[in-house]
N, C-alpha and C positions, 0 to 999 in steps of 0.2 A: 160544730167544728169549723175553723176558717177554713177558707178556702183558700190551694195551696198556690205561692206566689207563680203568677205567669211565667212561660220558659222565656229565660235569656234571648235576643234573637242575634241574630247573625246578620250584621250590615255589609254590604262592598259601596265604598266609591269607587266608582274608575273615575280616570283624568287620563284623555288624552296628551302626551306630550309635543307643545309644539302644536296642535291639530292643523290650523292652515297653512303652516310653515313647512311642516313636515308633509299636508301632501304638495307643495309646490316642491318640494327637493325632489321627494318621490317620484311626480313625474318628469321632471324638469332635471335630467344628471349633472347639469351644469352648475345648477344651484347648491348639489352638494357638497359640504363644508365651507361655504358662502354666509358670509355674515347678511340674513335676508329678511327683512321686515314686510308683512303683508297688509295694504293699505297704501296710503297716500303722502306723498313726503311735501305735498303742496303746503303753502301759508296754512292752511285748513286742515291738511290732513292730520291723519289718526293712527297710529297703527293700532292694525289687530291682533297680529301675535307676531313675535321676533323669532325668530330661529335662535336655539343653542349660541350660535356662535356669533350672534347679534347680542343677546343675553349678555355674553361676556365684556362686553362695553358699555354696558349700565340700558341697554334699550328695553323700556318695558311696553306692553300691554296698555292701552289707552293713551299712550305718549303722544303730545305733537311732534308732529312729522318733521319738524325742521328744529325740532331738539334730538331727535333722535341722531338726524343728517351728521348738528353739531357732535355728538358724543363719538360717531362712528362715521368718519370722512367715506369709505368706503362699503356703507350700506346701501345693499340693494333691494328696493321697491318694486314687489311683485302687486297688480291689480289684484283684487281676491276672483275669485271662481265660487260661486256660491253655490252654482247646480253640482259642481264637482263635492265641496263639501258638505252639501245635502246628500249626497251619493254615498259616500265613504261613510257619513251616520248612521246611515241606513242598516248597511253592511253590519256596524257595531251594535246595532240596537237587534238586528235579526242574531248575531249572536247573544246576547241579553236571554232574548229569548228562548233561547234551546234549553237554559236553566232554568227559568222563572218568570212567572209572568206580574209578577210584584218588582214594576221598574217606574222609576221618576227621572226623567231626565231634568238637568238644568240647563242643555243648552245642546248643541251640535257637537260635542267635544266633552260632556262628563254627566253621569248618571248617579242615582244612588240604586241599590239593587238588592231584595232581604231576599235572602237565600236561607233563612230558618227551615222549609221545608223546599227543596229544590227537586228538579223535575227528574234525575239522573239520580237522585238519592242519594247523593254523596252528604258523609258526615261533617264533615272541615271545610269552613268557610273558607280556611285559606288554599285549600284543595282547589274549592271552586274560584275562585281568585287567578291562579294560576292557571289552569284551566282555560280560561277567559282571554286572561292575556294572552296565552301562546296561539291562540286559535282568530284575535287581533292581528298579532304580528305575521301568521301563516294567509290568514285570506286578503289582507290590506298593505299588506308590507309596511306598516305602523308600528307604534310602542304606546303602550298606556300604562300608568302607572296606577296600584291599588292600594286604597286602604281598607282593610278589614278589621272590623271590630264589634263594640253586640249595641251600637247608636249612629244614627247620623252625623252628630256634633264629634264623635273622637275618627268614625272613619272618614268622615270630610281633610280633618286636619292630619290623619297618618297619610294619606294619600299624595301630599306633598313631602312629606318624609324623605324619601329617597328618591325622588324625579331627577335626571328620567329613568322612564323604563326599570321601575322600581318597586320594590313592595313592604308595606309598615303593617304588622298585624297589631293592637293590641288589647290584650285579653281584659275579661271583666274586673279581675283583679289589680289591672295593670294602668286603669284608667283614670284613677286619682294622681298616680303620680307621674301620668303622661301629660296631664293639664295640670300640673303643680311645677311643669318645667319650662310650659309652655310662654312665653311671652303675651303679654294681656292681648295685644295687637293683631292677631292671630287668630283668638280665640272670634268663631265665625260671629257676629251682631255685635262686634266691637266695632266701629267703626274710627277711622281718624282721631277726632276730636272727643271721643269717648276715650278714645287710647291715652291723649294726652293729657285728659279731666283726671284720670287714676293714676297716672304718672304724678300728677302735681300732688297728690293725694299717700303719693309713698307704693302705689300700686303697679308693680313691674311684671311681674308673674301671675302664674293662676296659684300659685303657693300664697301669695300676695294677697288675691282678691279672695283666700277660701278661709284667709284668716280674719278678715271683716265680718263683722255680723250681720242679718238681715236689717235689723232699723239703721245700720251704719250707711248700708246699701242703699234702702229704700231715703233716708236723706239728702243723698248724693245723686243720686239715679232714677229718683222717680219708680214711675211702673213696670221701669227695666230691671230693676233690680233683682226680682224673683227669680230673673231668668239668669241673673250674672252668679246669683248666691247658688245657682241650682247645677252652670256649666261650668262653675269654679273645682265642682263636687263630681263630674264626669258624668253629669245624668241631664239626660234627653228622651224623652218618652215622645215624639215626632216621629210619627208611621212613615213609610214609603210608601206613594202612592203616585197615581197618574198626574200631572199636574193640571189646574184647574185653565181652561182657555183664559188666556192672559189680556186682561181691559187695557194697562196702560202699561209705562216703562216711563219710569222718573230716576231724578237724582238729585238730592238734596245737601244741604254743608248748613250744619251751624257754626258759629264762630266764637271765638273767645271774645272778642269783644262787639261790641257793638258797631254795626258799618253806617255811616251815613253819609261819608264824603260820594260823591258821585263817580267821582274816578276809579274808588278802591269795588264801590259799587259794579262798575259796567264789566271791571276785567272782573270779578267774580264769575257774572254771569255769562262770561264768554270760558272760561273754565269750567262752570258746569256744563254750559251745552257741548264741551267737547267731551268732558266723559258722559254723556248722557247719547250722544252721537254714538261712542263706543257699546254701549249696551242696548242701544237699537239693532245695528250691526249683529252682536254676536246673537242678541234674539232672535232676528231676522221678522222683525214687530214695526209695521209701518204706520203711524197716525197720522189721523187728519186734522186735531185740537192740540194744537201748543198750550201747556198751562203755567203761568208764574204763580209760586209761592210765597208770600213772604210771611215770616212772623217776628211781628217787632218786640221791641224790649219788654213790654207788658204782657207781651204773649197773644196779643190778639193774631188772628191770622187772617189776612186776606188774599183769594185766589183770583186770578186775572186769566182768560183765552181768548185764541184766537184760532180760527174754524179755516180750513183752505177746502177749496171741491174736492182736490185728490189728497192722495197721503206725501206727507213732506222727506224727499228723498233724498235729500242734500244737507250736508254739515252748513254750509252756509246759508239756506232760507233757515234752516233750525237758527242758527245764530244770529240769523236777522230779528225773526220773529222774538225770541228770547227779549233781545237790547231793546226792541220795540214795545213791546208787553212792559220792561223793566222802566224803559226813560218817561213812559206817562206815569209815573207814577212820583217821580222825581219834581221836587225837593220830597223826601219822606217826613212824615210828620214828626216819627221819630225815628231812631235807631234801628236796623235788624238785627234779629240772632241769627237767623237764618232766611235762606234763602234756596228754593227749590223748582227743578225745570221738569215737567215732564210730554208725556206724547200720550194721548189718548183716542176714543173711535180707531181703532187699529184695523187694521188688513193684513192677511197674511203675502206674503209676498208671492211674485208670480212667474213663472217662466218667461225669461224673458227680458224682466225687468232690472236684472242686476246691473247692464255694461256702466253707466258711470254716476250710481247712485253712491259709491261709497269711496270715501276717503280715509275711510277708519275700517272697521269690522271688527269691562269683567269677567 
């Protein structure tokens, strides 16, 4: 006799809304309803997250700070508070736990959470969902928004659904043709230039991408494609779990075409070290090896670093180190496809050491 298929599970994302933004309103009354970016509006800076009312002038998340300035004359830059927003996680993550102790966090600000069997024994994920949230908003005076559904991959992306302070369930049935509506770009391990490689390709939708076939896939997309043919289909079989201690924090970009003037070259990699500054930040992941990427038109790949005593806590030794790693390498033999920065040997960060490491704070 087979053996009879495994029970459905029941996933939550939470996403806080806003999270650094919203607790500088919070404790700060002045900032409420303040068009208010958290980070640095310097030459260098980043922002970490915009408030709502920043949002509404196009300010996003990883933006330089003096594009931000430009879009929203009237944006206000708060420094971040790290130990505050280590604090208010805390809070969220102890409520986590009153339900289940099957939680992965991604970051200070959103978790995933399988509540298949939960500790209060409630049957409806969406139960415990709300639940969650109200008992958010009651201890932290925050909003987080959920998504619930029976995968990572559909409650990841329902979780953005109705932000803020919002909630997207959707059922086992419902999850083909929740990723059959969804824009490819969207869909999570798509990234940029994958977006745009299946746009060229006639691939707009997961309705799109579910109507390709695997060999279509796997000539297009390589090794990825198992994965694109399988989230086109609404299926993720990715457990919730603890996350494993984290070695490095990178960021990579391939390109359409091939780069080798040196100009287009340098401002590249002053673009990734500013989103790669951003994903330091929000990890709160400090290294002491800078590494360049490159892999040229043949696909060969070759890695370059460089080692500091302590961990590099500034957007600009990052983006020093970066152009410096990048310009010995210059004239390139040939072309890149790509180009990647990352940070490794990490440390967690310390009491202490937040006051004017961050210009920025994925």
């Amino acid at each position: 006799m087979d053996a009879p298929p495994p029970p459905l599970r029941k996933i939550i994302h939470i996403d806080m809304d806003a999270f650094y933004a919203s607790v500088e309103q919070r404790d700060d009354p002045t900032l409420r309803g303040q068009p208010i970016a958290v980070g640095g509006g310097g030459p260098r800076g980043v922002v970490a997250t915009a408030s709502y009312e920043a949002r509404a002038f196009g300010v996003k998340s990883a933006m330089p700070g003096a594009r931000a300035r430009r879009l929203c004359p009237g944006l206000i830059f708060v420094p971040p508070r790290f130990d505050a927003y280590r604090a208010v996680s805390g809070q969220i993550r102890a409520i986590f736990a009153r339900f289940t102790d099957l939680i992965q966090p991604l970051s200070l600000d959103e978790a995933y959470l399988d509540v298949t069997v939960n500790k209060p024994g409630i049957a409806s994920a969406t139960q415990v969902a709300a639940e969650i949230r109200a008992l958010i908003r009651a201890e932290t005076g925050l909003t987080a928004s959920a998504g619930v559904s029976y995968n990572k991959l559909i409650a990841k992306l329902a979780s953005d659904q109705n932000k803020p302070d919002g909630m997207c369930v959707v059922r086992p049935s419902e999850g083909p043709a929740f990723i059959a509506a969804m824009p490819v770009r969207r869909i999570h391990g798509v990234g940029p230039v994958t977006a745009a490689r299946m746009h060229a390709l006639g691939i707009e939708t997961g309705a799109d991408l579910r109507a390709r076939d695997l060999p279509f896939l796997q000539a297009h997309f390589g090794s990825a494609a198992d994965y694109y043919y399988r989230a086109a289909r609404g299926q993720d079989d990715r457990p919730v779990r603890e996350r494993d201690q984290r070695k490095s924090v990178s960021v990579e970009d391939t390109f359409f075409d091939d780069l080798i003037d040196r100009e287009r070259l340098v401002a590249e990699i002053d673009r990734i070290a500013t989103s790669l500054w951003g994903r330091i930040e929000k990890a709160q992941a400090w290294g002491r090896t800078v590494t360049l990427k490159i892999k040229y038109a043949d696909f060969r790949i070759i890695t370059r670093s460089r080692s500091f005593a302590t961990p590099v806590r500034s957007p600009d030794l990052l983006a020093q180190a970066a152009r410096e790693l990048l310009l010995a390498q210059l004239p390139l033999r040939m072309g890149a496809r790509l180009l990647g920065l990352g940070v490794h040997n990490l440390e967690a960060a310390e009491e202490g050491e937040q006051g004017d490491q961050l210009a920025l704070g994925l």
